[in-house]
C-alpha positions as CSV (number, residue, x, y, z in Angstrom):
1,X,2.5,19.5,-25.2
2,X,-0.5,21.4,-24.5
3,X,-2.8,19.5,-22.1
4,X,-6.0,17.9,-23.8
5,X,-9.6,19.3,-22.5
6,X,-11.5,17.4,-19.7
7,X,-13.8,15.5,-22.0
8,X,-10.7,14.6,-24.7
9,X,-8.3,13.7,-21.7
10,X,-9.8,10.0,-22.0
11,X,-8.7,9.8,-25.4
12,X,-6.0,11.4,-25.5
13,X,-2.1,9.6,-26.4
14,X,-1.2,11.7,-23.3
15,X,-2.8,9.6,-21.0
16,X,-0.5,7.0,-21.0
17,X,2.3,9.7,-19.7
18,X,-0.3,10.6,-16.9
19,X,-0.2,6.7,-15.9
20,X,3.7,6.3,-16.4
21,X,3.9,9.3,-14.2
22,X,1.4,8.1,-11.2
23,X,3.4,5.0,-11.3
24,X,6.9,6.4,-10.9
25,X,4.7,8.2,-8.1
26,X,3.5,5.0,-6.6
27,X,7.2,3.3,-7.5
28,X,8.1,6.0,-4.8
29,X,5.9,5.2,-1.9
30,X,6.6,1.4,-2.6
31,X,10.2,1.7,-2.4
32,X,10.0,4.1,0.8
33,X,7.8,2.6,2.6
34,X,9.3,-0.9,2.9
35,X,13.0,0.4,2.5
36,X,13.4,0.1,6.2
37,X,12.5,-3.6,6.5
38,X,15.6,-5.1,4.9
39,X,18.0,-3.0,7.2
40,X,16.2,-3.7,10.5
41,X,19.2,-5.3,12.3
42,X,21.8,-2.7,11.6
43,X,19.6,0.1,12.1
44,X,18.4,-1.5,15.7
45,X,22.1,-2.0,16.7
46,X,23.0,1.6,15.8
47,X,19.9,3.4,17.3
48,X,19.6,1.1,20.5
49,X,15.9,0.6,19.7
50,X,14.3,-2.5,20.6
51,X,12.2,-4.6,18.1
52,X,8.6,-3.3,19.5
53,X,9.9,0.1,19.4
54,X,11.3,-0.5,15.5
55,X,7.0,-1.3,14.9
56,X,5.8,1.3,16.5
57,X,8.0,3.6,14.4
58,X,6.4,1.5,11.4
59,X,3.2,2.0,12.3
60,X,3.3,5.6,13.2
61,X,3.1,6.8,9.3
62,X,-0.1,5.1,9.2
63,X,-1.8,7.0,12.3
64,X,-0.7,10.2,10.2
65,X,-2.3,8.8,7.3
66,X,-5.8,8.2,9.1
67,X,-6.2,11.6,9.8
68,X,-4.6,13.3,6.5
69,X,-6.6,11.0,4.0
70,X,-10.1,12.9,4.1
71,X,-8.5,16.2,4.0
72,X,-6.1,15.1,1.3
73,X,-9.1,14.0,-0.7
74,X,-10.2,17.7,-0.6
75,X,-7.5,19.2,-1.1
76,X,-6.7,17.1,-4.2
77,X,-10.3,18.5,-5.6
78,X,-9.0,22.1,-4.8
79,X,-5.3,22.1,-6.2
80,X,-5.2,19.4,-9.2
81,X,-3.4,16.2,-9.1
82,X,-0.4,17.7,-10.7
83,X,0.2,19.9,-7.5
84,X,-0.9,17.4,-4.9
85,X,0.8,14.7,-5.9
86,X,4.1,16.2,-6.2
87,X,3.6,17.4,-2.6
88,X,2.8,13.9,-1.9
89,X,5.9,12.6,-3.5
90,X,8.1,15.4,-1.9
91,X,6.8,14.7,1.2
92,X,7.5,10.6,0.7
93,X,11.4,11.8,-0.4
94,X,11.5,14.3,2.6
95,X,10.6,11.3,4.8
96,X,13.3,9.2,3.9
97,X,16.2,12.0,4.5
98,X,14.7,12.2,8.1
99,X,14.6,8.2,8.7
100,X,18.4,8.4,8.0
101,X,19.5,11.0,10.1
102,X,17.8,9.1,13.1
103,X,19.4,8.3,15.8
104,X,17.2,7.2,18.5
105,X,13.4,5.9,18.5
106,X,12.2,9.9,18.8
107,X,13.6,10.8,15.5
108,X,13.0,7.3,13.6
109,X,9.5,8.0,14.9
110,X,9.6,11.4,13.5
111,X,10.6,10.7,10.2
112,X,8.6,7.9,9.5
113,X,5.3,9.7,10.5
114,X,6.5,12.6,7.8
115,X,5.5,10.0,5.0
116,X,2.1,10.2,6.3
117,X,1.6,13.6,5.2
118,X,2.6,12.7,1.7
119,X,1.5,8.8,1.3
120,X,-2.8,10.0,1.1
121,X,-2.0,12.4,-1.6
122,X,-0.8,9.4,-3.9
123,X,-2.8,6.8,-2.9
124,X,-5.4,8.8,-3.0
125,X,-4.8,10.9,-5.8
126,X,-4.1,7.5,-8.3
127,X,-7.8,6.2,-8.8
128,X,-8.9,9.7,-8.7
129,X,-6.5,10.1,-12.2
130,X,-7.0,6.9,-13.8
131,X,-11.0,8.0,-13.3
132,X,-9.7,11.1,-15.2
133,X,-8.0,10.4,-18.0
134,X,-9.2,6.5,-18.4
135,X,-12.5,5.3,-19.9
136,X,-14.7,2.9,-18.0
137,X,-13.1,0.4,-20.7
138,X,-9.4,1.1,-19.8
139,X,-9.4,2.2,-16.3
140,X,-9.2,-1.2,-14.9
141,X,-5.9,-2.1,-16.7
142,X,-4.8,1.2,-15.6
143,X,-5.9,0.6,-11.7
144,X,-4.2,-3.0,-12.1
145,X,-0.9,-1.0,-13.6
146,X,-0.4,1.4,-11.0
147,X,-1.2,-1.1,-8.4
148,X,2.0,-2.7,-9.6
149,X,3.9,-0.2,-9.6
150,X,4.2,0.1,-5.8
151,X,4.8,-3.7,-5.6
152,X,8.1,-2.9,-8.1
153,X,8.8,0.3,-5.8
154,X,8.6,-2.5,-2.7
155,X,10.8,-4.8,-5.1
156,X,13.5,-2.7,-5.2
157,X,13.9,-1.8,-1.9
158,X,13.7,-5.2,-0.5
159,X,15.9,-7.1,-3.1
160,X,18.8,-4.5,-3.6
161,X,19.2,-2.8,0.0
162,X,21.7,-6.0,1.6
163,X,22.4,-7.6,-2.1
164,X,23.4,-3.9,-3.8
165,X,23.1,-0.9,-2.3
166,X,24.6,-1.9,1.1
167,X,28.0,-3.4,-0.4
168,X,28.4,0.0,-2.7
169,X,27.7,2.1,0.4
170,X,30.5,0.7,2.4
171,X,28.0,-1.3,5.0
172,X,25.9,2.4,5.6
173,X,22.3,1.9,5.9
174,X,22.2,5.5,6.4
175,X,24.1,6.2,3.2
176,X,21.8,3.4,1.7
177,X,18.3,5.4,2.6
178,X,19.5,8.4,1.4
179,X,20.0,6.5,-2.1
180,X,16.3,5.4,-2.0
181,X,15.6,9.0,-0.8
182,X,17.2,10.5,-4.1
183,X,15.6,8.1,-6.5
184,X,12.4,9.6,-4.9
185,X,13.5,13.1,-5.0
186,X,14.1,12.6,-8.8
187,X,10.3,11.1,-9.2
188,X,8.9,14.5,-7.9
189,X,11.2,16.5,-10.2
190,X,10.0,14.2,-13.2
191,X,6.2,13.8,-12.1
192,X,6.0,18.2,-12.0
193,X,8.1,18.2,-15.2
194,X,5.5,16.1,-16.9
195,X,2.0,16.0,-15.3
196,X,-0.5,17.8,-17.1
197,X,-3.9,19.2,-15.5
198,X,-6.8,18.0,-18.1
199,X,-8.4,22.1,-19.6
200,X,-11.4,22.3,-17.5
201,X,-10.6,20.6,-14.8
202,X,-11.0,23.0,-12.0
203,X,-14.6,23.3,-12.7
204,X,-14.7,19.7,-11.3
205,X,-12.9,20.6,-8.2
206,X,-16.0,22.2,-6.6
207,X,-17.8,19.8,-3.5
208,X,-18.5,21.3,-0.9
209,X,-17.0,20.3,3.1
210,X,-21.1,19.9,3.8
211,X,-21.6,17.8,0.3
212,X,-18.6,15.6,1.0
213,X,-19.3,15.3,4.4
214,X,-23.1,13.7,2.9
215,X,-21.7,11.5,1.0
216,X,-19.5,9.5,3.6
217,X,-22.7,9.3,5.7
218,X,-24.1,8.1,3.0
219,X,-22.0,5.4,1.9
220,X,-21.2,4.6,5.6
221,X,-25.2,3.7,6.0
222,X,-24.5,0.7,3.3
223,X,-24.0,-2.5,4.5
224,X,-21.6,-3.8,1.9
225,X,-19.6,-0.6,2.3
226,X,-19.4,-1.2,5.8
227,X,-18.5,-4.8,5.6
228,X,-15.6,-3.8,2.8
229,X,-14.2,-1.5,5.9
230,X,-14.1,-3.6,8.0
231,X,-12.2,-6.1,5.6
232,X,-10.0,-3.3,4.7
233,X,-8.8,-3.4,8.3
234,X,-7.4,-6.7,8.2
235,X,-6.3,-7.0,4.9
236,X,-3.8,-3.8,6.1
237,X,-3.1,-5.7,9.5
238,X,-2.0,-8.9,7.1
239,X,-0.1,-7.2,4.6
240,X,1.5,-4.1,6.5
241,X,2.7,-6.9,9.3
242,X,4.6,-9.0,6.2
243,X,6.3,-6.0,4.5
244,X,7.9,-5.0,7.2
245,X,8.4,-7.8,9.3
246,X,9.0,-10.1,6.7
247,X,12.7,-10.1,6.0
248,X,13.3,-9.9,10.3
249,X,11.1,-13.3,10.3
250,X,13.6,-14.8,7.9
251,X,16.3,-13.7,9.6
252,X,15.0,-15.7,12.9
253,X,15.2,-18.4,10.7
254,X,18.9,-18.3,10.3
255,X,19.2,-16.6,6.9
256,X,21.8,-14.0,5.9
257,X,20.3,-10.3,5.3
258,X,20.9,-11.0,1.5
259,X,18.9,-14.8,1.4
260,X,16.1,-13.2,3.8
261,X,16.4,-9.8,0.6
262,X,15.8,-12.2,-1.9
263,X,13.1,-14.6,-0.7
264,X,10.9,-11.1,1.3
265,X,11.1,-9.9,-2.6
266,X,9.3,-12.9,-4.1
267,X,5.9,-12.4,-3.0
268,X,6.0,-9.2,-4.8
269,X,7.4,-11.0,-8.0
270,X,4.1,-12.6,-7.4
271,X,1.9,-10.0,-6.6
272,X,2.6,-8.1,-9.7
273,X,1.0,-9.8,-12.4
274,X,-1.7,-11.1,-9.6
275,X,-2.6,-7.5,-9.5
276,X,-2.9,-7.3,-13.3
277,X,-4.4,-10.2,-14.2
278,X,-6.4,-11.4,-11.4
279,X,-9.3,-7.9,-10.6
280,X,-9.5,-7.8,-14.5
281,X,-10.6,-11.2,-15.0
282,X,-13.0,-12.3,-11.6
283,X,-16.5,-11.8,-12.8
284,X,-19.1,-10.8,-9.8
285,X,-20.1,-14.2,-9.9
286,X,-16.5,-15.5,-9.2
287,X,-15.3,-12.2,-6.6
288,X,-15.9,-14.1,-3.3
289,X,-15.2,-17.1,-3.7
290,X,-11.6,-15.8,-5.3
291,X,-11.5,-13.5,-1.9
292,X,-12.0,-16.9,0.1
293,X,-9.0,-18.4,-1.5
294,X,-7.0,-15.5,-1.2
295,X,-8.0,-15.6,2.8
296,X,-7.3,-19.1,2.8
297,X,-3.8,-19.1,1.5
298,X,-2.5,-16.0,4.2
299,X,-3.9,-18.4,6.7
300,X,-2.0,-21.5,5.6
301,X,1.2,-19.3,4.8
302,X,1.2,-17.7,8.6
303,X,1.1,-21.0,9.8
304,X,3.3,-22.4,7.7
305,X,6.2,-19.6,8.0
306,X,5.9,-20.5,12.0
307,X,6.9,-23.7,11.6
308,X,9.0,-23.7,8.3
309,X,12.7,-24.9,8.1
310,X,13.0,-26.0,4.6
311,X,13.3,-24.2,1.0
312,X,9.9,-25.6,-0.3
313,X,8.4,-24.8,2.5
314,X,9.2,-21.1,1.7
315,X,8.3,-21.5,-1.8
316,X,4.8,-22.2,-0.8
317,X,4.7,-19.6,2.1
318,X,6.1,-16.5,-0.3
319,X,3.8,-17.8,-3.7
320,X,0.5,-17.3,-1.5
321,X,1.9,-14.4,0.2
322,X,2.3,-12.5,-3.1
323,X,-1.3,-14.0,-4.5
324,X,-2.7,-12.3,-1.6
325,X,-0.9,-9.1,-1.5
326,X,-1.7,-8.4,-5.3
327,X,-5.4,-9.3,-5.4
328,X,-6.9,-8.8,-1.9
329,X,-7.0,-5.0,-2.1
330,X,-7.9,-4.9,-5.4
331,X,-10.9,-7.4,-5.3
332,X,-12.1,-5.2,-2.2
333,X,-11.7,-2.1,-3.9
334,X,-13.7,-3.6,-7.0
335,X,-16.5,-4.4,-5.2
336,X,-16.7,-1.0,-4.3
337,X,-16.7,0.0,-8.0
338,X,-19.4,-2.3,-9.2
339,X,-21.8,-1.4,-6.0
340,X,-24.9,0.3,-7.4
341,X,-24.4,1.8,-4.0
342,X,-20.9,3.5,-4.8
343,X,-20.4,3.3,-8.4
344,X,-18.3,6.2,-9.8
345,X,-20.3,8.8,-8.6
346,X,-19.0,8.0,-4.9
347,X,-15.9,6.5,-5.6
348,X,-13.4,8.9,-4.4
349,X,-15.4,9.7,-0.9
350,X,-15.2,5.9,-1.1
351,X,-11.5,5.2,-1.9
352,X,-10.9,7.8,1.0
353,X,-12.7,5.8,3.8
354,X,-11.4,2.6,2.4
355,X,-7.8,3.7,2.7
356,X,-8.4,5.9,6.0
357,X,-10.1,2.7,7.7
358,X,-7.3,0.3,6.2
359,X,-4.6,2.2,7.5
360,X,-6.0,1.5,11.1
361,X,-4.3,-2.2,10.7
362,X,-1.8,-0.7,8.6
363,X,-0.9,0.6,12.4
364,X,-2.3,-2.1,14.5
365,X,-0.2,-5.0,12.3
366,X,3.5,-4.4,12.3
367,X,3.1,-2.7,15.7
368,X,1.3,-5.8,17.3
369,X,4.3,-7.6,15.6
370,X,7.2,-6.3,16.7
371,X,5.4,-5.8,20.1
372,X,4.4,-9.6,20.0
373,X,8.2,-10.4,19.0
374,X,9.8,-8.5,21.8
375,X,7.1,-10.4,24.3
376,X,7.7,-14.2,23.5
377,X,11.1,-13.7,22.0
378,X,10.3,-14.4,18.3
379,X,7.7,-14.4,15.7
380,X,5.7,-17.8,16.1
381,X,3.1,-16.2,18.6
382,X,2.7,-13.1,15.9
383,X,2.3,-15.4,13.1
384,X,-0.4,-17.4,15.2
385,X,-2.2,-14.0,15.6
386,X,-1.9,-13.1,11.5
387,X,-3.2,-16.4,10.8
388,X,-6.4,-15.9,12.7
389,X,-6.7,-12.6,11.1
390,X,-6.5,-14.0,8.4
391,X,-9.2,-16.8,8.7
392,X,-11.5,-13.8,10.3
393,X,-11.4,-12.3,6.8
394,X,-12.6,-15.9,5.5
395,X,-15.6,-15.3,7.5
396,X,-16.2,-11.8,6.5
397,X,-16.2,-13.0,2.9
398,X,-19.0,-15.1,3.6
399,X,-20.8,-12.5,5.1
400,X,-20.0,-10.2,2.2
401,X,-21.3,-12.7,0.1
402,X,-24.7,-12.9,1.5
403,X,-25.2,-8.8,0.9
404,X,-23.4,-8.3,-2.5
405,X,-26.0,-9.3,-4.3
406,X,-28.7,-6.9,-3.1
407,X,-26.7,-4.0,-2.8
408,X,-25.0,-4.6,-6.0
């Protein structure tokens, strides 16, 4: 099929391949990123690292990622999402064949900072699509789609790895990466085989290093950006610390890998149609105080997980986990959107500082984590620490509160 011009791409049938595509894209960076958390144990007994060594490794793809994510934002403009996001996704599967073959925390290190160089490009490269082939109308539902999409790529991972994959690859979490690995690898082939460039589209794909480099001062002069940035940061230390810590913390609990599989992949049974539902249908009115309850739930769910014994306990501790985890980012990301100060016209310079200055606690979390466990000898001190991160972003909603209104 012939690609439809720039201004029909938002009407187009095809669009809805474009979004099928940048969710198998998205699927792809779920399921890689978080594939390592399930098989922390065996991999730490084979390699010899120790726990604060494992999150420094699962940190390290996000210190890549700070300094990829503004050039990736330009190059995107210059090559077309079809090219840039399959280097992205290549780049995700390429990591995973590297975290395999690792054999000490030099090469683990290694390969997961590879998935830094592709990660931006999708992340990125998502609400820069949606914005191209979706209609003001639609692009929400499409932003809450591919949103989800990770959290199924994250499902995966984390319910089949001990429960599936492991049993079928004779106890290999090697054998078991590389599985993940090729369902990436097959992604890229698909996502090239069927992404279409919009006719027209490389006249859009002209701003300037000086005009770009204008508009992040600009936006970065705005209080409710900066606020939102700031956010960002802890939202990433919260949520980056629980995907990949969170099946270890069960574990510490006594659980077998496959219990601690299946209760690490409910808050992302929850966060999926949190992520659809929730950004569609909070008004401005209703945005903070929904971010205050969000904020209020991680801090009752740290503090509950560090004490927890029983199996209602965990229901409660997983349920506002996943609330969190689907609308946090989200909400943030809207209020970006309906800023009068951003708007479209600033949204991708936008999207690129919100990820580049998340990704700074997407570093700091699980490697204050792991370091924290290797310190006191578990996880309560750690979950202390999320919990008043947590309750800091409480008080940041306030704040945010008081300027949304006249910046909005």
């Amino acid at each position: 099929m012939n690609a439809p011009s720039l201004q029909d791409a938002q009407t187009s049938p095809y669009r809805w391949v474009m979004l099928a595509m940048i969710c198998v894209a998205y699927a792809s960076f779920g399921m890689v990123q978080t594939s390592i958390a399930p098989l922390i144990t065996p991999i730490l007994h084979d390699t010899g690292m120790t726990r604060g060594q494992m999150g420094i490794a699962l940190g390290s793809w996000q210190f890549v990622y700070l300094f990829v994510a503004i050039p990736a934002g330009a190059i995107i403009d210059r090559w077309g999402l079809r090219r840039a996001i399959f280097f992205g996704i290549a780049f995700v599967a390429l990591s995973q064949v590297l975290r395999a073959s690792a054999v000490n925390q030099v090469t683990m290190l290694g390969g997961v900072m590879v998935f830094g160089l592709g990660g931006p490009f999708i992340s990125i490269g998502a609400p820069k699509l949606t914005a191209t082939w979706f209609s003001d109308k639609e692009v929400g539902l499409a932003l809450g789609i591919y949103t989800v999409s990770q959290s199924i790529g994250s499902l995966i991972a984390t319910s089949s790895a001990n429960a599936i994959v492991m049993p079928a690859t004779g106890q290999s979490w090697r054998a078991t990466l590389l599985v993940f690995a090729a369902i990436a690898a097959a992604g890229a082939i698909a996502w090239v085989t069927l992404a279409r460039e919009p006719r027209g589209a490389d006249a859009k794909r002209a701003m300037s290093p000086r005009a770009m480099l204008d508009s992040f001062r600009q936006l970065l002069r705005v209080p409710l950006v900066q606020i939102v940035l700031v956010m960002a940061v802890g939202v990433f230390v919260f949520n980056h610390s629980f995907t990949n810590w969170l099946p270890e913390m069960l574990r510490s609990h006594g659980m077998t890998p496959s219990e601690a599989g299946f209760w690490a992949s409910l808050p992302t049974l929850v966060a999926i149609p949190v992520a659809i539902v929730v950004p569609r249908f909070t008004t401005a009115r209703w945005l903070t105080p929904v971010l205050l309850l969000v904020f209020a739930l991680w801090v009752a769910a740290a503090l509950t997980l560090s004490a927890a014994s029983s199996g209602p306990a965990y229901w409660l501790v997983m349920i506002a986990l996943g609330i969190g985890r689907g609308a946090a980012t989200p909400l943030l990301m809207l209020t970006l959107v309906r800023s009068k100060s951003v708007g479209s016209t600033l949204m991708g310079a936008a999207g690129g500082l919100f990820f580049t200055a998340g990704e700074v606690g997407g570093v700091l979390g699980p490697t204050l984590t792991g370091t924290l466990a290797d310190a006191t000898g578990g996880f309560g001190t750690g979950l202390l620490v999320l919990a008043a991160a947590a309750a800091a972003l409480a008080a940041l909603t306030l704040v945010l509160r008081a300027v949304i209104r006249p910046a909005a």
